[in-house]
DRENTORKOL-3810 file (N, C-alpha, C; in nm, 4 decimals):
REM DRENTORKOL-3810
@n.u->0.6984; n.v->-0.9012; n.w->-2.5759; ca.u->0.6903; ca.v->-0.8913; ca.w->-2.4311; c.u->0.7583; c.v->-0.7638; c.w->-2.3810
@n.u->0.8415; n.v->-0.7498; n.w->-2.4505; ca.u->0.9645; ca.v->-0.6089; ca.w->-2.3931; c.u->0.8349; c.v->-0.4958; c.w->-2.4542
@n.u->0.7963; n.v->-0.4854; n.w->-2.5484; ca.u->0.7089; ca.v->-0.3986; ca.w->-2.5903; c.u->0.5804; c.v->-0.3535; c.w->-2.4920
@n.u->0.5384; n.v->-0.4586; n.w->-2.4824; ca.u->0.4018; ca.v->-0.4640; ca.w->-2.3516; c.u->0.4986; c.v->-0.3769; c.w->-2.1916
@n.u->0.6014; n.v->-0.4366; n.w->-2.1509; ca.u->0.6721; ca.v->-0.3803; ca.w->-2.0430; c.u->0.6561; c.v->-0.2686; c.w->-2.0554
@n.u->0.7551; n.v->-0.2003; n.w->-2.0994; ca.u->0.8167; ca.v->-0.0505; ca.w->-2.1815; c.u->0.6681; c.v->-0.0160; c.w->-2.1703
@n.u->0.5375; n.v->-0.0400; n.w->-2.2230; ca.u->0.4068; ca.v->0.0670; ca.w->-2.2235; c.u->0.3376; c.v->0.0170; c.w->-2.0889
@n.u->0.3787; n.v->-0.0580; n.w->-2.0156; ca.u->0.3115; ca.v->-0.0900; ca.w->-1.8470; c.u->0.3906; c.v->-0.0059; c.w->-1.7875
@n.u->0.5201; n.v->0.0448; n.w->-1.8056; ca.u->0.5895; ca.v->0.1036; ca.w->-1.7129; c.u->0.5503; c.v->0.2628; c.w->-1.7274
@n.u->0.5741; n.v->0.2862; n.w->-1.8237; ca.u->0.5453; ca.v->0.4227; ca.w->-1.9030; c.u->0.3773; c.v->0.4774; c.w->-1.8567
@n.u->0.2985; n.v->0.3570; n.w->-1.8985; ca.u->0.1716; ca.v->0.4130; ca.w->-1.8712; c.u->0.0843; c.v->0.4028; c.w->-1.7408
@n.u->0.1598; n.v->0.2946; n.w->-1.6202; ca.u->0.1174; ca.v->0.2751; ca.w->-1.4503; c.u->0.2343; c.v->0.3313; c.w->-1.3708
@n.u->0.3579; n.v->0.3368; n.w->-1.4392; ca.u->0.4713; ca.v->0.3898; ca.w->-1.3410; c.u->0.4706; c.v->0.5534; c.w->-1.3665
@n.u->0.4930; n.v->0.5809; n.w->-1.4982; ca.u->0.6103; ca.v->0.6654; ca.w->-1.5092; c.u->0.5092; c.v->0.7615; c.w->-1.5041
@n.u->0.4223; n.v->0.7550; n.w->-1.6187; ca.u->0.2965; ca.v->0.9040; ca.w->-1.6423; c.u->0.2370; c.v->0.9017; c.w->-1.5525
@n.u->0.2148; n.v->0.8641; n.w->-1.3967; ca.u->0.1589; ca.v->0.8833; ca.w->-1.2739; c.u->0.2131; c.v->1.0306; c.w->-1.2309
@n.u->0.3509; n.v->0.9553; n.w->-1.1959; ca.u->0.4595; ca.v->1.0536; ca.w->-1.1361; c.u->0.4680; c.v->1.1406; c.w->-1.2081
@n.u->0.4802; n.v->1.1585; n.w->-1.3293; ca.u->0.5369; ca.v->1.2895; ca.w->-1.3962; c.u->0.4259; c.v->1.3821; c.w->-1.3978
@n.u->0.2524; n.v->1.3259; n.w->-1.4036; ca.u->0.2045; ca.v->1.3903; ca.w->-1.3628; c.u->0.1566; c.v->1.4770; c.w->-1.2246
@n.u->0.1555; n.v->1.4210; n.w->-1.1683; ca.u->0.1585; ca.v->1.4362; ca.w->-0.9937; c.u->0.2789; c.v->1.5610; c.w->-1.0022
@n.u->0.4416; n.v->1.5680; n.w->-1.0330; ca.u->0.5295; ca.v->1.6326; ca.w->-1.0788; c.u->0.4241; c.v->1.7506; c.w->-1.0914
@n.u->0.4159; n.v->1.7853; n.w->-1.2133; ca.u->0.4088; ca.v->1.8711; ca.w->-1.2937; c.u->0.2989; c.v->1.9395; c.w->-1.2525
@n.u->0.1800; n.v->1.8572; n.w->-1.1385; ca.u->0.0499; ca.v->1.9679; ca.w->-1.0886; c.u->0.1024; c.v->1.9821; c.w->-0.9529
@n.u->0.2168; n.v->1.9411; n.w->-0.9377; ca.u->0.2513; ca.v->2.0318; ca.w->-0.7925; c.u->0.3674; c.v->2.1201; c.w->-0.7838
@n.u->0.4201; n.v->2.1465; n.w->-0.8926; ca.u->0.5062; ca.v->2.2895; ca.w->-0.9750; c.u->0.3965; c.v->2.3510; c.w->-1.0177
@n.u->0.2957; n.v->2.3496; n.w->-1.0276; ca.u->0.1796; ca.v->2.4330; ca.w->-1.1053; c.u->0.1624; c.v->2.5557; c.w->-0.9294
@n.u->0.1760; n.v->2.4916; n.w->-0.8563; ca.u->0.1236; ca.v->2.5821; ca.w->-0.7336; c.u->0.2387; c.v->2.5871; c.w->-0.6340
@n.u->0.1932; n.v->2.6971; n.w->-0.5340; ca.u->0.3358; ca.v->2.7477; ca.w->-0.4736; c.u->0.3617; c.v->2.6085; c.w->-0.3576
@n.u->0.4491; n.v->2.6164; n.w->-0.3017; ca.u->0.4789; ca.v->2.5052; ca.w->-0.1487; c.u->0.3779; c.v->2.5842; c.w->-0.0210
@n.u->0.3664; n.v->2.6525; n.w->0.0373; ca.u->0.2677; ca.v->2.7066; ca.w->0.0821; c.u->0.0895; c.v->2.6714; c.w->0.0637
@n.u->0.0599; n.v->2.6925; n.w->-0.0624; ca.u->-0.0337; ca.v->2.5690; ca.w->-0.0670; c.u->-0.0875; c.v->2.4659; c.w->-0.0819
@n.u->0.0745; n.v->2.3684; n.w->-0.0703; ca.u->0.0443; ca.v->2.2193; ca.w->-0.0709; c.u->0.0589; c.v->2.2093; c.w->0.0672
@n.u->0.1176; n.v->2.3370; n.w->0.1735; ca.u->0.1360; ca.v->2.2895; ca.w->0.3028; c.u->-0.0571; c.v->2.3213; c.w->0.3955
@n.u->-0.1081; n.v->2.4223; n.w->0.3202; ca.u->-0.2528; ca.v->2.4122; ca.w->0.3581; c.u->-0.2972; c.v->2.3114; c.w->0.3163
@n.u->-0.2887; n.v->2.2262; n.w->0.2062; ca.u->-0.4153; ca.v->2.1311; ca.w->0.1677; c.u->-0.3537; c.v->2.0393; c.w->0.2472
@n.u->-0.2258; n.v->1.9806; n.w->0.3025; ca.u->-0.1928; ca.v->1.8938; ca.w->0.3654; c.u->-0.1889; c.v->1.8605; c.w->0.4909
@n.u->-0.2225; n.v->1.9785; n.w->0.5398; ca.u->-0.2620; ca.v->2.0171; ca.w->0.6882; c.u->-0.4297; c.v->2.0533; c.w->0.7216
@n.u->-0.4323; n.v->2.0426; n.w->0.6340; ca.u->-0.5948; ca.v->2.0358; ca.w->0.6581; c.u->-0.6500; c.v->1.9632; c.w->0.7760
@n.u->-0.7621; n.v->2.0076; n.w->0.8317; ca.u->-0.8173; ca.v->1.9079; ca.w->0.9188; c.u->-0.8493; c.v->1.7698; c.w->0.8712
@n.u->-0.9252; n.v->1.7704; n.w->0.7746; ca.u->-0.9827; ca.v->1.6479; ca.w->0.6987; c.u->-0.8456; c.v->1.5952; c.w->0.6818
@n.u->-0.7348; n.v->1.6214; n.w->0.6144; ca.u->-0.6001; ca.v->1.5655; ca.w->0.5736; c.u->-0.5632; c.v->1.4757; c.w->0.6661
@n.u->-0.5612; n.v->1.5580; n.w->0.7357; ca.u->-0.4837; ca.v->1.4749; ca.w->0.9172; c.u->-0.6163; c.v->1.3841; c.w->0.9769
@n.u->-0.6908; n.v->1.3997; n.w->0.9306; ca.u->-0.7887; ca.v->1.2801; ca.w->0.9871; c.u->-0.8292; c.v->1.1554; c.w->0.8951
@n.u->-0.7725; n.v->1.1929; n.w->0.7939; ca.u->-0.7610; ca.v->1.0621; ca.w->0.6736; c.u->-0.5948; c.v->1.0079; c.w->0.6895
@n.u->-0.5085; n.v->1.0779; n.w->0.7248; ca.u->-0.4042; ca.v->1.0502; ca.w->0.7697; c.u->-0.3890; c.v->0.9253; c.w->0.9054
@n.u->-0.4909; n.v->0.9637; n.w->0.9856; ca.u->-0.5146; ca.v->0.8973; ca.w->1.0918; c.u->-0.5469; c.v->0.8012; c.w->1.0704
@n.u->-0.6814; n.v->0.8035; n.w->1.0398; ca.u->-0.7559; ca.v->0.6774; ca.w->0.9773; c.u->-0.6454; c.v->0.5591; c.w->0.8875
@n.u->-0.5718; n.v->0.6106; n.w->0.7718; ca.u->-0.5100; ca.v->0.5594; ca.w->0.7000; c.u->-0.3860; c.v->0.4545; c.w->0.7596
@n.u->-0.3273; n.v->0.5464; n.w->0.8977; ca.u->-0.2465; ca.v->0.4684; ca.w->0.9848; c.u->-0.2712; c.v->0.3572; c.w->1.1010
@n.u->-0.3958; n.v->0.4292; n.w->1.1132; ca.u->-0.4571; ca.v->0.3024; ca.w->1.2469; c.u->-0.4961; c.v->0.1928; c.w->1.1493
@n.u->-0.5840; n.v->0.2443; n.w->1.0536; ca.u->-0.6071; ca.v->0.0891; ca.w->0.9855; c.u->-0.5275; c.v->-0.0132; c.w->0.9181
@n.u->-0.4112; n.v->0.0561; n.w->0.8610; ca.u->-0.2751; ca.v->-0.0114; ca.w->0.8554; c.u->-0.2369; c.v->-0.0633; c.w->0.9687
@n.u->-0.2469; n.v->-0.0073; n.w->1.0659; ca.u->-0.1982; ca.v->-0.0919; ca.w->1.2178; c.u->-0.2741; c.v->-0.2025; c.w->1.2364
@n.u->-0.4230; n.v->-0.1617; n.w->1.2536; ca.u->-0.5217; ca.v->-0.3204; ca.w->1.2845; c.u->-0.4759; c.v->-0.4597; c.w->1.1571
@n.u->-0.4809; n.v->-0.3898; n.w->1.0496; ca.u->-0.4370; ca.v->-0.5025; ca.w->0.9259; c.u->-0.2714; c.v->-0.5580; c.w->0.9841
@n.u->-0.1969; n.v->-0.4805; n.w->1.0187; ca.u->-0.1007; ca.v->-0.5621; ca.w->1.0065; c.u->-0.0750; c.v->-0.6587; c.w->1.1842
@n.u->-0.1845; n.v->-0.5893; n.w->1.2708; ca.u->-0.1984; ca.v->-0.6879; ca.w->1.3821; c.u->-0.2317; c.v->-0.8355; c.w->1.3179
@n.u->-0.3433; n.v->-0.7815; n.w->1.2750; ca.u->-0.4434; ca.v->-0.8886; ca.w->1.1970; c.u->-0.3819; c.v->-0.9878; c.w->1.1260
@n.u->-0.2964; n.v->-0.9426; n.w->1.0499; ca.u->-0.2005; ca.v->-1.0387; ca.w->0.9373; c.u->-0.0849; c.v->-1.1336; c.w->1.0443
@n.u->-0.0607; n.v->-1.0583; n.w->1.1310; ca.u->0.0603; ca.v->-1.1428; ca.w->1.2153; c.u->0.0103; c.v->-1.2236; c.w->1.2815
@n.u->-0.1473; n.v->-1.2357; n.w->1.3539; ca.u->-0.1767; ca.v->-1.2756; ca.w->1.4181; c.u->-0.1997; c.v->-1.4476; c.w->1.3552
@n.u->-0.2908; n.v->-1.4005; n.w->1.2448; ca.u->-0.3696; ca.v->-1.5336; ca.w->1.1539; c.u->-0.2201; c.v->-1.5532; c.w->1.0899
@n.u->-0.1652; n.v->-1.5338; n.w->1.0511; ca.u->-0.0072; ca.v->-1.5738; ca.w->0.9847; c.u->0.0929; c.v->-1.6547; c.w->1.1054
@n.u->0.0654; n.v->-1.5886; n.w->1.2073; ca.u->0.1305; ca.v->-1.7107; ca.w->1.2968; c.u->0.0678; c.v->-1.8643; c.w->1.3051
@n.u->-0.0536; n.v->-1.8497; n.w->1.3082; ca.u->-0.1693; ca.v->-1.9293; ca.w->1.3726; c.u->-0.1369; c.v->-2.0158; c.w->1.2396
@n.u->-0.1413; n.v->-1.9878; n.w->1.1239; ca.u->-0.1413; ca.v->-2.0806; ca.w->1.0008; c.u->-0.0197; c.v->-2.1494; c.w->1.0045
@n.u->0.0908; n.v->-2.0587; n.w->1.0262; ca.u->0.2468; ca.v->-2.1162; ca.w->1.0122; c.u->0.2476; c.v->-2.2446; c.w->1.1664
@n.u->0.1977; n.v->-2.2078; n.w->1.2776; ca.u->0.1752; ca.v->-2.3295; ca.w->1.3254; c.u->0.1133; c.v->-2.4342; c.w->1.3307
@n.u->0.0236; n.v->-2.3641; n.w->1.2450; ca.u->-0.0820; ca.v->-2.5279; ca.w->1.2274; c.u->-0.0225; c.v->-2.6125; c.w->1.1090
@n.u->0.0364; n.v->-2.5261; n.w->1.0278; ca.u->0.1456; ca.v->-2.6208; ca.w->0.8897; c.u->0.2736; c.v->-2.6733; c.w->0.9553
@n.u->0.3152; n.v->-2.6566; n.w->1.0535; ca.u->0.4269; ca.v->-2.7209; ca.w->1.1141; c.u->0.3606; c.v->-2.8513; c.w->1.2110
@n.u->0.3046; n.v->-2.8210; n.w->1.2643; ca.u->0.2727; ca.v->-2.9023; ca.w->1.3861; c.u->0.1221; c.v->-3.0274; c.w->1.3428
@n.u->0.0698; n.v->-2.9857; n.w->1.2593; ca.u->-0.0898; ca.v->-3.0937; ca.w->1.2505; c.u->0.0013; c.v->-3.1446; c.w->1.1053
@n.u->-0.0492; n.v->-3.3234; n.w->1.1437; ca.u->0.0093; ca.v->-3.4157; ca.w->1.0249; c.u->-0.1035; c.v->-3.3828; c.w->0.8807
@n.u->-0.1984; n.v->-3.3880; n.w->0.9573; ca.u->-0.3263; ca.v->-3.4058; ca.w->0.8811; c.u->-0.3160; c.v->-3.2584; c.w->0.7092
@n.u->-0.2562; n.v->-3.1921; n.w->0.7871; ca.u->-0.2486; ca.v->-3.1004; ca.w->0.7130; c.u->-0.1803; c.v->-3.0551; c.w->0.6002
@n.u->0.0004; n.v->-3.1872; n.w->0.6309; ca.u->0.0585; ca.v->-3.1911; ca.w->0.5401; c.u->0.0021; c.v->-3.2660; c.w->0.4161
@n.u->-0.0585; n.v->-3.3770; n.w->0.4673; ca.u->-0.1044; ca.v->-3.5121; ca.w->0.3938; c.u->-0.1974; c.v->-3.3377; c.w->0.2614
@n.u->-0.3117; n.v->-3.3023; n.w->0.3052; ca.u->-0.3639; ca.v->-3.2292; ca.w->0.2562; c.u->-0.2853; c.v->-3.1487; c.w->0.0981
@n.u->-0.1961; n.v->-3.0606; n.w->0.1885; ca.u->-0.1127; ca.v->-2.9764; ca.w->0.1233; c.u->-0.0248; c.v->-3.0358; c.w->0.0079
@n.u->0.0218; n.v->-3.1522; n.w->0.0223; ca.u->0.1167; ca.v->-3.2359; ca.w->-0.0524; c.u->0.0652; c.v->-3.3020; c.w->-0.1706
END
């Protein structure tokens, strides 16, 4: 099991980052500040934040609605139990 870990970490954690690392020392800071400022950048940026916003309306909304219907309807415990 420690064996399997050690190569999940190494091969989804670690060799991500070190690569990502190592191709953005490949080029100057100057042109990670163009590709990041890009128009397209900042409009996937956008996108990326509003739709995180609607999801997490979304989640609070139906997450309340459930947490009261598991407190308050009998019918539901009987179910759940």
């Amino acid at each position: 099991m420690k064996l399997f870990l050690i190569f999940y970490f190494l091969t989804f954690l670690f060799l991500p980052i070190i690569i990502v690392i190592y191709n953005v020392s490949q080029n100057s800071f100057d042109y990670f500040l163009e590709r990041a400022l890009d128009p397209v950048a900042i409009c996937t940026y956008q996108t990326s934040i509003s739709l995180s916003l609607i999801a997490c309306i979304f989640n609070t909304v139906f997450g309340f609605l459930t947490a009261w219907v598991l407190v308050r309807v009998r019918h539901v415990k009987f179910v759940i139990n």
